[in-house]
DOTI-768482 format. One record per atom (N, C-alpha, C): residue number from 1; residue in three letters; atom name; x, y, z. Coordinates in Angstrom, 2 decimals. Layout:
<recs>
REC   i  aa at    east   north      up
REC NUM ALA CA       X       Y       Z
...
</recs>
This chain:
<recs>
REC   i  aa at    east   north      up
REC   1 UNK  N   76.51  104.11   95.39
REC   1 UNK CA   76.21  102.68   95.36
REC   1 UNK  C   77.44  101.91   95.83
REC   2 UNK  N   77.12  101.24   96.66
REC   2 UNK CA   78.69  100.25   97.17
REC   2 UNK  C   78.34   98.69   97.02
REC   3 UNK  N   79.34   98.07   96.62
REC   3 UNK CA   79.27   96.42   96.77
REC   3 UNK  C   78.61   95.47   98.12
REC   4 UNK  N   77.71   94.90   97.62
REC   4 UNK CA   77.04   94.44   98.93
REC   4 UNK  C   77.92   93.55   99.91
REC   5 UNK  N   79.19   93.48   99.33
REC   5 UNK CA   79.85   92.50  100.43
REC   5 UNK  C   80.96   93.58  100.46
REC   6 UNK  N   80.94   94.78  100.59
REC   6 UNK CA   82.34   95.84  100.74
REC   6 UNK  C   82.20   95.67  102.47
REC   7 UNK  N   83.90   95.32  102.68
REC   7 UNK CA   84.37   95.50  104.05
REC   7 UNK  C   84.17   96.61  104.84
REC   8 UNK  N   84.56   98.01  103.83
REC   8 UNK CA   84.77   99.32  104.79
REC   8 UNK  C   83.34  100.19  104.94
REC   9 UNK  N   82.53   99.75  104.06
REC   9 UNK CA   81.10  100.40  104.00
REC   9 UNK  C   80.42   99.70  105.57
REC  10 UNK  N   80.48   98.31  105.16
REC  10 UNK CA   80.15   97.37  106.27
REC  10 UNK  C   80.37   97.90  107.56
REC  11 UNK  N   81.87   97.92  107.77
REC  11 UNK CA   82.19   98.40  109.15
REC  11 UNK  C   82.21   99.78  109.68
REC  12 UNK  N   81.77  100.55  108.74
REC  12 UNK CA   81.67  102.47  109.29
REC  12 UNK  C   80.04  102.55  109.20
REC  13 UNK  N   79.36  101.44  108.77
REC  13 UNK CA   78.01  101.89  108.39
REC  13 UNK  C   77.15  103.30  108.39
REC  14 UNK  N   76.77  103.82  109.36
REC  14 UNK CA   76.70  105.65  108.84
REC  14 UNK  C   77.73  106.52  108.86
REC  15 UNK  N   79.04  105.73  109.36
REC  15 UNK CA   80.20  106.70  108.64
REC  15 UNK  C   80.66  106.80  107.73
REC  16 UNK  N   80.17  106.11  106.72
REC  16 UNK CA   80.91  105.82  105.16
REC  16 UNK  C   80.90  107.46  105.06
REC  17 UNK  N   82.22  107.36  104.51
REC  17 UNK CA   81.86  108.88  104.01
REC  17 UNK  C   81.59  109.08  102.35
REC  18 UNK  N   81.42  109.84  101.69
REC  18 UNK CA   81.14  110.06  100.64
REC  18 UNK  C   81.77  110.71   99.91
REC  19 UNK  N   82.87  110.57   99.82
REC  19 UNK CA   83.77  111.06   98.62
REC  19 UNK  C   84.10  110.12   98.02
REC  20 UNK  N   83.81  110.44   96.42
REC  20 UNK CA   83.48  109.16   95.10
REC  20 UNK  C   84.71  108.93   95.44
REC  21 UNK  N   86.16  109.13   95.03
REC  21 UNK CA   87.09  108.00   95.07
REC  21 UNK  C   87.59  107.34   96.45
REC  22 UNK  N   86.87  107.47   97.58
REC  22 UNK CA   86.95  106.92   98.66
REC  22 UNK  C   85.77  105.44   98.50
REC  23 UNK  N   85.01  106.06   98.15
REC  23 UNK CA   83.44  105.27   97.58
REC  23 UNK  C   83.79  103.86   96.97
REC  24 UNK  N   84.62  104.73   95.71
REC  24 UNK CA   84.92  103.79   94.18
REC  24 UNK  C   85.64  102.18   94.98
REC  25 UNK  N   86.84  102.97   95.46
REC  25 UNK CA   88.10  102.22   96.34
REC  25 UNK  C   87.55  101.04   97.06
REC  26 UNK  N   87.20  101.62   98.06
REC  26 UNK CA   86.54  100.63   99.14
REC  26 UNK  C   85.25   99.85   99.15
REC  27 UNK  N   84.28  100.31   98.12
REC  27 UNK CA   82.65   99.50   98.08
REC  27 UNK  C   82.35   99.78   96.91
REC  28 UNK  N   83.08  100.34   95.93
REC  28 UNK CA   82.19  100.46   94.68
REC  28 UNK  C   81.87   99.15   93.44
REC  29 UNK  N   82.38   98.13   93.75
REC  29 UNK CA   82.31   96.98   92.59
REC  29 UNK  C   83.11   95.69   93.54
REC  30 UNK  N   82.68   94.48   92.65
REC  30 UNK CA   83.72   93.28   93.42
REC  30 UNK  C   84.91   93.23   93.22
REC  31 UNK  N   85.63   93.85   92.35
REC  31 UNK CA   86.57   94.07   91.68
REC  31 UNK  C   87.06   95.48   91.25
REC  32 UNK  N   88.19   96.11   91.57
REC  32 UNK CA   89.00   97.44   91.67
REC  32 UNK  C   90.58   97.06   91.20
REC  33 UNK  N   90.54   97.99   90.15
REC  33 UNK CA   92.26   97.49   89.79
REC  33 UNK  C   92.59   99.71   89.86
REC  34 UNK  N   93.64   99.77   90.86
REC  34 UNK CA   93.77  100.94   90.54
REC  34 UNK  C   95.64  101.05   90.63
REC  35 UNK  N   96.40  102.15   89.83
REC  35 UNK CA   97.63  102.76   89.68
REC  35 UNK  C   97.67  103.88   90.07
REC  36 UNK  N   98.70  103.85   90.21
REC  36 UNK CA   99.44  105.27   90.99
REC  36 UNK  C  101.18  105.14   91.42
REC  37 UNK  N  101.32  105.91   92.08
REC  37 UNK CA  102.64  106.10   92.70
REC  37 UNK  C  103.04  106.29   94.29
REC  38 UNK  N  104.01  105.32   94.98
REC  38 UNK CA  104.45  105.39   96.05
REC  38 UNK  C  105.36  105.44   96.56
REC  39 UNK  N  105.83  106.44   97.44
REC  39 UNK CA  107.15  106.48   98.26
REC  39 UNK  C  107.35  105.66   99.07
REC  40 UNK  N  108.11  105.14   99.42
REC  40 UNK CA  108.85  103.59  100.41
REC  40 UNK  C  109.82  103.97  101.21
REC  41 UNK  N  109.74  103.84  102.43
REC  41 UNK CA  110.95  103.64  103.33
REC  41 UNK  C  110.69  102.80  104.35
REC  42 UNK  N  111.75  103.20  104.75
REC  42 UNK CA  112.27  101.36  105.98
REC  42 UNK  C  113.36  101.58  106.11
REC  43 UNK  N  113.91  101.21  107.29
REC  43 UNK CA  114.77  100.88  108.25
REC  43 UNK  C  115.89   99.64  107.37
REC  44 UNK  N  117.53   99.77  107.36
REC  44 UNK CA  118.28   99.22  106.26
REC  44 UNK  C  119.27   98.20  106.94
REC  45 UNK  N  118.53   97.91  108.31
REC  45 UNK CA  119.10   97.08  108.99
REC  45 UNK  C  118.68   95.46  108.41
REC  46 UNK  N  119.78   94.25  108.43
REC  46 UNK CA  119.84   93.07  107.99
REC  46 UNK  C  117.85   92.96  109.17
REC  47 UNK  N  117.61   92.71  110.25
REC  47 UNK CA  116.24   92.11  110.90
REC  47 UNK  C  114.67   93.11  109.54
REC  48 UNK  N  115.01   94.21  109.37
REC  48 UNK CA  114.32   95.02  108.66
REC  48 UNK  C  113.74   94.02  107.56
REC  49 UNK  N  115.47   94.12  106.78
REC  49 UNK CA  114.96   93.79  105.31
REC  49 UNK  C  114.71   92.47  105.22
REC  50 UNK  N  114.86   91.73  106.13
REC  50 UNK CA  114.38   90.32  106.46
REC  50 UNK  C  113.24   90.16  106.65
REC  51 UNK  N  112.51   91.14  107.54
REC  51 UNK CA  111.08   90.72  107.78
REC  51 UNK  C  110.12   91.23  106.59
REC  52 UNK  N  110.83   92.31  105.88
REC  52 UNK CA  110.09   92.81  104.58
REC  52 UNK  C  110.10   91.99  103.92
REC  53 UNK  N  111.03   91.15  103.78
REC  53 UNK CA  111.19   89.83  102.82
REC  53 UNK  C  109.67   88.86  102.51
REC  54 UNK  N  110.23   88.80  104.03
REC  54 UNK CA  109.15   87.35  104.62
REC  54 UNK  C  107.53   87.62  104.36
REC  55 UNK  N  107.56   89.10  104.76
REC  55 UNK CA  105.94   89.43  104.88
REC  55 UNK  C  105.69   90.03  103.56
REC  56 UNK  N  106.46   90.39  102.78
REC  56 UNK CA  106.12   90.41  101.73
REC  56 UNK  C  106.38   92.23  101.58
REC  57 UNK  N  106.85   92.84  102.24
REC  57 UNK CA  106.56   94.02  102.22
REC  57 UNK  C  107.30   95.18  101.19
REC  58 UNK  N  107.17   95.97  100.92
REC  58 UNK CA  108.45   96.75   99.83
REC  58 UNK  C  108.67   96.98  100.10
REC  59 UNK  N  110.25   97.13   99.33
REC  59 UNK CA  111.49   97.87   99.42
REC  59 UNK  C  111.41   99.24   99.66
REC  60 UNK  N  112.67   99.94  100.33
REC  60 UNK CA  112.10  101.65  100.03
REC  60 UNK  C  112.92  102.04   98.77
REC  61 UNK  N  112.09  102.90   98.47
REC  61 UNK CA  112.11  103.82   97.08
REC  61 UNK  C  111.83  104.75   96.70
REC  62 UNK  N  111.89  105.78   96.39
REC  62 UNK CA  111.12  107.30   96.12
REC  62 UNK  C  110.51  106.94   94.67
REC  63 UNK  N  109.15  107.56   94.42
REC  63 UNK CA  108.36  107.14   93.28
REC  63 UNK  C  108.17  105.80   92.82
REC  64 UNK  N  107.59  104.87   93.48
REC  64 UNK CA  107.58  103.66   92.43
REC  64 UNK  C  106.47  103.57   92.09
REC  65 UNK  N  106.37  102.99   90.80
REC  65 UNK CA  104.83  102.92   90.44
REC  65 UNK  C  104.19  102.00   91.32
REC  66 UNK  N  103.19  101.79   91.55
REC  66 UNK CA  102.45  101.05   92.46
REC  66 UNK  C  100.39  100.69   91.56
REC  67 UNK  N  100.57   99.14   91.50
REC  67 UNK CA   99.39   98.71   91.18
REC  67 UNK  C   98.50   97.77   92.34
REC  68 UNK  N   97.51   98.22   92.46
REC  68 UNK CA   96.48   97.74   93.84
REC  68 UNK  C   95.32   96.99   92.97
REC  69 UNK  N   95.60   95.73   93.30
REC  69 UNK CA   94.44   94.94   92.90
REC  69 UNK  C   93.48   94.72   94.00
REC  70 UNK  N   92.09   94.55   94.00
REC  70 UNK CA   91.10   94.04   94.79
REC  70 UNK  C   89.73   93.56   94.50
REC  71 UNK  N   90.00   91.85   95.01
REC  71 UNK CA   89.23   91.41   94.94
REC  71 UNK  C   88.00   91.08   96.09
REC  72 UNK  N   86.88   91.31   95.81
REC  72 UNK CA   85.91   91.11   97.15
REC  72 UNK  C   84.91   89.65   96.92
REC  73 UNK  N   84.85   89.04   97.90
REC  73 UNK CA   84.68   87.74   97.35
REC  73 UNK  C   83.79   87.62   99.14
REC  74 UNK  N   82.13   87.62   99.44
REC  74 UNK CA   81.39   86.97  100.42
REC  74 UNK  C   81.56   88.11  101.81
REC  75 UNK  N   82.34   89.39  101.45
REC  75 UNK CA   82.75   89.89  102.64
REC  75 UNK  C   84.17   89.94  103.37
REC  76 UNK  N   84.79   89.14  102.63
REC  76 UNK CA   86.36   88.92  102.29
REC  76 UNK  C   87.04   89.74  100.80
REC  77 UNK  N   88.29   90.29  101.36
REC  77 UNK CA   88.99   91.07  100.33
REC  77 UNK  C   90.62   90.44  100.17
REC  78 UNK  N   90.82   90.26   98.93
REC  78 UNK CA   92.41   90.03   98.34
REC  78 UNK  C   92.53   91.12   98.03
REC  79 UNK  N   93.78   91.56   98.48
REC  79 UNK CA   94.70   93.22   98.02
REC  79 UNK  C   95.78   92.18   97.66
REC  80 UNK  N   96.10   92.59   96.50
REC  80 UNK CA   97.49   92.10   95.69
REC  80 UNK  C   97.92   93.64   95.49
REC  81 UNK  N   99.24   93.80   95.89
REC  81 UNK CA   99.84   95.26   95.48
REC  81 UNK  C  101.09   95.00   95.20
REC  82 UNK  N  101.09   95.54   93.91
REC  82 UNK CA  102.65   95.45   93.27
REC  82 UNK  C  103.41   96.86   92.67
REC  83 UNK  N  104.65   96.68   94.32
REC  83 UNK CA  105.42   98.16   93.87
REC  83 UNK  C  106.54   97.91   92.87
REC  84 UNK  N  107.53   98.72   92.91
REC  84 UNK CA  108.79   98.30   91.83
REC  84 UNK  C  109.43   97.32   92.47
REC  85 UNK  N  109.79   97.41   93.55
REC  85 UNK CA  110.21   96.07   94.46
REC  85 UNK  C  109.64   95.10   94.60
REC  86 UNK  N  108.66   94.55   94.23
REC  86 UNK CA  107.82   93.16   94.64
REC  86 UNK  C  106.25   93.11   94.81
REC  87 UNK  N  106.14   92.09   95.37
REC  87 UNK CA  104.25   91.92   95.40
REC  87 UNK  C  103.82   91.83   96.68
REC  88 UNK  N  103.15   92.44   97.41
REC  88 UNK CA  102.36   92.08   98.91
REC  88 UNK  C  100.73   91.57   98.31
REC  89 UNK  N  100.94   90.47   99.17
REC  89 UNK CA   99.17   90.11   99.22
REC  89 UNK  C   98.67   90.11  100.41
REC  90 UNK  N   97.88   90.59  100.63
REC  90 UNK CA   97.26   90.35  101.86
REC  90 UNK  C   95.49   90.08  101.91
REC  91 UNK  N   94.95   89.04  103.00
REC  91 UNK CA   93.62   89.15  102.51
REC  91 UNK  C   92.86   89.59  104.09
REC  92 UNK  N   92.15   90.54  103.61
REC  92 UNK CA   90.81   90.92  104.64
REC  92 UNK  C   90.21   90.66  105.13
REC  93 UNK  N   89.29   90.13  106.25
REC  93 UNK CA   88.14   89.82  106.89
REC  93 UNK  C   87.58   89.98  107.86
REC  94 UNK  N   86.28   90.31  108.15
REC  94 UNK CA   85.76   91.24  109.04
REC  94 UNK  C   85.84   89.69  110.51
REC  95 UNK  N   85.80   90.14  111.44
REC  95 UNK CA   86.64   89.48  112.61
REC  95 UNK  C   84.69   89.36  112.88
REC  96 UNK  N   84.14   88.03  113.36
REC  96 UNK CA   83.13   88.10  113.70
REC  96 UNK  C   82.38   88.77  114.68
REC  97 UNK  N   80.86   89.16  114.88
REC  97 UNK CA   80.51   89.74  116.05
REC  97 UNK  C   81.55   91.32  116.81
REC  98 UNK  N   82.37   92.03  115.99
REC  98 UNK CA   82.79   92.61  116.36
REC  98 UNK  C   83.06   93.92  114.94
REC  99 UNK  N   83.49   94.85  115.73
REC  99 UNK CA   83.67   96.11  114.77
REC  99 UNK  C   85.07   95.97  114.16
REC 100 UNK  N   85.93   94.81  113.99
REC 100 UNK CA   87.17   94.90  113.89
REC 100 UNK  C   87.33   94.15  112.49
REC 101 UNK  N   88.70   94.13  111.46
REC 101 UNK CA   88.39   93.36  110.68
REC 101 UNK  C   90.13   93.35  110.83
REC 102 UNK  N   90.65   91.88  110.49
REC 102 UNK CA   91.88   90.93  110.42
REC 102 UNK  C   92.47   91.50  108.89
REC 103 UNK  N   94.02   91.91  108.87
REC 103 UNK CA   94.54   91.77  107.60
REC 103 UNK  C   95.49   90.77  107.81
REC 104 UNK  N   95.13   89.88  106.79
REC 104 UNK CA   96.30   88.43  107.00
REC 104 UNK  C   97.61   88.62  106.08
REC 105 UNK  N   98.93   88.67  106.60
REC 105 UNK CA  100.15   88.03  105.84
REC 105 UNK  C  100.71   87.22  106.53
REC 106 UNK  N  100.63   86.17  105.54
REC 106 UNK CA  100.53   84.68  105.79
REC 106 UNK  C  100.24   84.61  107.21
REC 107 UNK  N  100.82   84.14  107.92
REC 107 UNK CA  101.00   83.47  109.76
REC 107 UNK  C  100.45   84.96  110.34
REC 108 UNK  N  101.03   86.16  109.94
REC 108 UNK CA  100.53   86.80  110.73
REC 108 UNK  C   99.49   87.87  110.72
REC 109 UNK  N   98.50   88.12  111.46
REC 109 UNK CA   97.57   88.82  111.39
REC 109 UNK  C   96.99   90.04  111.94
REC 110 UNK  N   97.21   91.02  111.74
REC 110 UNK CA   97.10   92.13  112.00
REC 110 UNK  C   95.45   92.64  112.20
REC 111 UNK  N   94.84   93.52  113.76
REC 111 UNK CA   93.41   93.44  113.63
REC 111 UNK  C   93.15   94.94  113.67
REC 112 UNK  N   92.34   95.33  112.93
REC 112 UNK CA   91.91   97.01  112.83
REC 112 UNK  C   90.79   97.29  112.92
REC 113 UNK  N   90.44   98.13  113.80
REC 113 UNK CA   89.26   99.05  114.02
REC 113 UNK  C   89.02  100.38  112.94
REC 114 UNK  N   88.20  100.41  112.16
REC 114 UNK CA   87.97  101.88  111.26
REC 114 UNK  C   87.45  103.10  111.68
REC 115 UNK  N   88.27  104.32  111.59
REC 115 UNK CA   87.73  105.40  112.15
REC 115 UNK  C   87.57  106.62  111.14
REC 116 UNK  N   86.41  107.21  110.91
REC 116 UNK CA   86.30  108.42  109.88
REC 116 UNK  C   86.54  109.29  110.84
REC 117 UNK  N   87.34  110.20  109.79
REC 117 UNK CA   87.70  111.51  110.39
REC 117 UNK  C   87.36  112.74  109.07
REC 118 UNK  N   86.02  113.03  108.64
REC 118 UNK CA   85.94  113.90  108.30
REC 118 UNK  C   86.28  112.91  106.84
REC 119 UNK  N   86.91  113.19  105.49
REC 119 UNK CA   87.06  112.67  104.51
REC 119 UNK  C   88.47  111.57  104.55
REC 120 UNK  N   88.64  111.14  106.03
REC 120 UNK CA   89.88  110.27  105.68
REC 120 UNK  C   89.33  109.12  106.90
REC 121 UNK  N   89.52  107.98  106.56
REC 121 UNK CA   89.62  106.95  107.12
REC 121 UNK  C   90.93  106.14  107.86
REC 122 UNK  N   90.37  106.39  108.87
REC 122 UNK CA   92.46  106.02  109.77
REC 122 UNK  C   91.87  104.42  110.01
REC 123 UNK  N   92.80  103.74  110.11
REC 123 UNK CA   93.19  102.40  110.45
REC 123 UNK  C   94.04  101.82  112.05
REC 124 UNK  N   92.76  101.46  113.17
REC 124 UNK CA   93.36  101.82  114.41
REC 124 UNK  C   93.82  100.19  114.66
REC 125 UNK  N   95.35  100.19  114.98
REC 125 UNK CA   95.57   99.16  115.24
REC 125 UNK  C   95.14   98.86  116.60
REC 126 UNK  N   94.82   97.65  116.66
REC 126 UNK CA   93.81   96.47  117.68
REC 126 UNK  C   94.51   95.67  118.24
REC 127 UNK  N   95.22   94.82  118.00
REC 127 UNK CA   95.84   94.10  118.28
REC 127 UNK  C   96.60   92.63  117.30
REC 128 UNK  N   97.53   91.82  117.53
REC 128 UNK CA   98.09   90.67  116.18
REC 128 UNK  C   97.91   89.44  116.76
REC 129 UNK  N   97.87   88.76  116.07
REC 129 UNK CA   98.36   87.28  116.44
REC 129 UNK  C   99.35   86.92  115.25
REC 130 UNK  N   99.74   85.52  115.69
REC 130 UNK CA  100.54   84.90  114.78
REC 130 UNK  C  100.26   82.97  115.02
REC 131 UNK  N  100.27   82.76  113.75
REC 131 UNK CA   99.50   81.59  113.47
REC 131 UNK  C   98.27   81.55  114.72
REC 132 UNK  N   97.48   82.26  114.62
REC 132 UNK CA   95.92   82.38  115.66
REC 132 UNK  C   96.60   82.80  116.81
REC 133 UNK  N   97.41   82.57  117.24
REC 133 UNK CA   98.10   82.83  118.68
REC 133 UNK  C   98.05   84.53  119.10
REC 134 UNK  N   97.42   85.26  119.98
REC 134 UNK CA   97.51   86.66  119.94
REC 134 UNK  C   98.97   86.87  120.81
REC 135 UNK  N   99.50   87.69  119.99
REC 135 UNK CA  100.70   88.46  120.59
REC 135 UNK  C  100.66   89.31  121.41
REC 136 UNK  N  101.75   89.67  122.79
REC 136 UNK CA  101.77   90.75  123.53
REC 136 UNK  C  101.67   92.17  123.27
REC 137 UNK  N  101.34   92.87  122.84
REC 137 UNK CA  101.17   94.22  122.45
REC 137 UNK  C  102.83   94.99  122.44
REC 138 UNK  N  103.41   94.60  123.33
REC 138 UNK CA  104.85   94.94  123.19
REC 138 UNK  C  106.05   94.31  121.95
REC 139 UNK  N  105.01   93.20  121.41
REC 139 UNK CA  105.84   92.28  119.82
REC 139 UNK  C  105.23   93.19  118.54
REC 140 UNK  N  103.98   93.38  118.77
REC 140 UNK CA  103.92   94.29  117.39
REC 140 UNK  C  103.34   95.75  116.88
REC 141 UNK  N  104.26   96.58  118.13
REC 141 UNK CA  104.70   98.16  117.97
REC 141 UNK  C  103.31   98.75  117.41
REC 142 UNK  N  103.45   99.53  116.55
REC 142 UNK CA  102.35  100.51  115.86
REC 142 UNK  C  102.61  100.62  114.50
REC 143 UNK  N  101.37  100.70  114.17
REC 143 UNK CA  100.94  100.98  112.60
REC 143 UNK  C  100.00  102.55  112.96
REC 144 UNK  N  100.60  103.49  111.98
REC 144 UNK CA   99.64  104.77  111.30
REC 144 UNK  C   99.21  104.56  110.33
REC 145 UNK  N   97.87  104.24  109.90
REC 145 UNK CA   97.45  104.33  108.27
REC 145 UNK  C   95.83  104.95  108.69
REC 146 UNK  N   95.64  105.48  107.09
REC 146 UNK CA   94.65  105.86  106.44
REC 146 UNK  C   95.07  106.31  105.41
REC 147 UNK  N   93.70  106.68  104.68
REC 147 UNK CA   93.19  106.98  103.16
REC 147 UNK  C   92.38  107.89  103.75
REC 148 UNK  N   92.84  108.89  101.77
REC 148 UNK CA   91.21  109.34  101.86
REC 148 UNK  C   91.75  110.37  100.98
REC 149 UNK  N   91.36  111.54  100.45
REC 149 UNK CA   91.27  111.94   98.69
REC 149 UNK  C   91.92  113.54   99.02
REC 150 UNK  N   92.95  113.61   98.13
REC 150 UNK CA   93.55  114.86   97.96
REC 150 UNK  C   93.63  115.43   95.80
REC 151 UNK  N   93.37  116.52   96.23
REC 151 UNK CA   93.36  116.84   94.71
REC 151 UNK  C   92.21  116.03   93.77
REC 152 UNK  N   91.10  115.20   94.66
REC 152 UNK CA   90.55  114.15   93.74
REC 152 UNK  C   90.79  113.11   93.65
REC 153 UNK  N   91.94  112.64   93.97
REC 153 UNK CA   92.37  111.34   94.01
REC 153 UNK  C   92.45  110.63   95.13
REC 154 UNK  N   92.22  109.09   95.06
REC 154 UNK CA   92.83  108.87   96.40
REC 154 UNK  C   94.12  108.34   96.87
REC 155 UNK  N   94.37  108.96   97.80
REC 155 UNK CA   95.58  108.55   98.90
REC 155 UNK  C   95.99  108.06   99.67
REC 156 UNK  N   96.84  107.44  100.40
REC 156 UNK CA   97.34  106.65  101.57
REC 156 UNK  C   98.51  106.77  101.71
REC 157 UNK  N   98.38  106.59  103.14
REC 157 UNK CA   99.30  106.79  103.78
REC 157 UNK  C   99.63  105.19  105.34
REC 158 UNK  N  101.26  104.92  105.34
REC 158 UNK CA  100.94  103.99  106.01
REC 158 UNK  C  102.78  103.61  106.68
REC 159 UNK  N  102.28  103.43  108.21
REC 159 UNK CA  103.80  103.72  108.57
REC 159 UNK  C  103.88  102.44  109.94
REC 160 UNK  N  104.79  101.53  109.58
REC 160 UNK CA  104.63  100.22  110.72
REC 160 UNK  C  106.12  100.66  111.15
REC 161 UNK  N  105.97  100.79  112.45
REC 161 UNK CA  107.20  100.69  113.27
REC 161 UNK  C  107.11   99.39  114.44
REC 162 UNK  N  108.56   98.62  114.61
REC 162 UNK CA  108.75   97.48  115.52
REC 162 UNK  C  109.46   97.78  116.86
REC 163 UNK  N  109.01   97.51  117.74
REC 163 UNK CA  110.34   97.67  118.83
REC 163 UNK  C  111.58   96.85  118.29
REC 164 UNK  N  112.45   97.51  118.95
REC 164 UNK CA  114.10   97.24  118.34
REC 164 UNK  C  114.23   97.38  116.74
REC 165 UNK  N  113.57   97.42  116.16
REC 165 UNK CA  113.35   97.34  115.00
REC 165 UNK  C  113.65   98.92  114.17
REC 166 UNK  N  112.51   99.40  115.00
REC 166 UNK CA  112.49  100.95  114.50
REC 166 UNK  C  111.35  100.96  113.27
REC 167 UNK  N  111.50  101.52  112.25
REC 167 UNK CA  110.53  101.37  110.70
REC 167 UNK  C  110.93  100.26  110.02
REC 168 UNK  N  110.14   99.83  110.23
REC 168 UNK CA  109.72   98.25  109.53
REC 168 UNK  C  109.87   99.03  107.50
REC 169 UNK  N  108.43   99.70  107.65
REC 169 UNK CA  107.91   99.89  106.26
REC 169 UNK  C  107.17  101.06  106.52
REC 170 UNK  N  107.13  102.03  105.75
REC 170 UNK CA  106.40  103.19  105.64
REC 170 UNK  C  106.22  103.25  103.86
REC 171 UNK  N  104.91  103.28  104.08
REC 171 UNK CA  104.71  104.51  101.72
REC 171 UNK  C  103.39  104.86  102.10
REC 172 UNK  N  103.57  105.83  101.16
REC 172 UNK CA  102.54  106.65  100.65
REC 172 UNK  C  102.71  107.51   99.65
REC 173 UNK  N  101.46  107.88   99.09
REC 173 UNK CA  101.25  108.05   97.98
REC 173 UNK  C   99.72  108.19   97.25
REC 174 UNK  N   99.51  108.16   95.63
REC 174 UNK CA   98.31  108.03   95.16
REC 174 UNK  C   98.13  107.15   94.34
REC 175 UNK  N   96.59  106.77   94.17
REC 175 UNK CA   96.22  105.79   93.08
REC 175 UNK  C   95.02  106.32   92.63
REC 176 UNK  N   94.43  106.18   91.01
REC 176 UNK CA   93.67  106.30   90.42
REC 176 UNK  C   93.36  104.97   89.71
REC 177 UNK  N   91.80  104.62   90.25
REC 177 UNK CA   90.94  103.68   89.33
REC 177 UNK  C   91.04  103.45   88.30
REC 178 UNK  N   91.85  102.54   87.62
REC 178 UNK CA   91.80  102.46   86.18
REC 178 UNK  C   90.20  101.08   85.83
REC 179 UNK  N   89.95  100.40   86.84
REC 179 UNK CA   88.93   99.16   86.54
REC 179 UNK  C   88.02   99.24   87.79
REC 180 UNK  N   87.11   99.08   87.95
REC 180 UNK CA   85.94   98.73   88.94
REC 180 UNK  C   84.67   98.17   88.13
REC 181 UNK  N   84.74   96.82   88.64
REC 181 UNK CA   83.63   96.31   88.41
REC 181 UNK  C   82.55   95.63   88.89
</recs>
């Protein structure tokens, strides 16, 4: 059973895959509060930890606990995630008329295409803008991410690199559902 306004069910439609804590995560209730633990790294240059600042992103760290809030609200999602270093919010929305859906921090917006691969869901970066404005593809480098369930649990994984920059932010790690409702 998935939430009638879940983003990732929405956009894989007969690819949803079916592994319950992939399920739970992404479409199972309007509301998901899950914990776990994540590794952090990044690049320790002054432009790095500046833009982690700004965008909200964490610190690196080996093991930090890590809490993932999500709220689903019309087809729109708030991810509040809070590692030992700080809070990222970011909010979701499926990009109209198209297979793509926008993750917003603040001004800037990041656009992703969803791809199943068997029990993991990769996250294909699309293209950014900033304040609506789309950026050259040469301003915002590559992102690797996906999820998807090891040992039972689920996992992610997620790695933004910048030109000149190098690793912005990389973690990964696991979380277990403590709330879905």
């Amino acid at each position: 059973m998935t939430y009638p306004h879940a983003l990732f069910p929405d956009l894989l439609g007969d690819d949803w895959p079916q592994a319950p804590p992939l399920q739970r995560m992404h479409g199972g209730s309007g509301h998901v509060l899950a914990r776990g633990v994540a590794d952090v790294e990044g690049s320790t240059h002054l432009v790095a930890r500046c833009l982690r600042r700004k965008l909200g992103l964490p610190e690196p760290g080996l093991q930090q606990p890590l809490e993932v809030n999500i709220e689903r609200h019309a087809g729109r999602e708030i991810w509040t995630r809070r590692f030992a270093s700080g809070q990222m919010r970011t909010v979701l929305d499926r990009v109209a008329n198209t297979a793509l859906f926008g993750e917003r921090f603040g001004a800037l917006t990041l656009y992703f295409a969803l791809q199943r691969q068997g029990d993991v869901i990769a996250w294909q970066l699309h293209s950014a803008s900033i304040f609506g404005v789309p950026l050259p593809r040469v301003f915002f480098g590559d992102v690797l991410a996906y999820c998807g369930v090891q040992d039972g649990r689920y996992v992610f994984h997620v790695d933004t690199r910048l030109p000149l920059v190098g690793r912005l932010v990389a973690y990964r790690g696991w979380l277990e559902i403590v709330d879905g409702r």
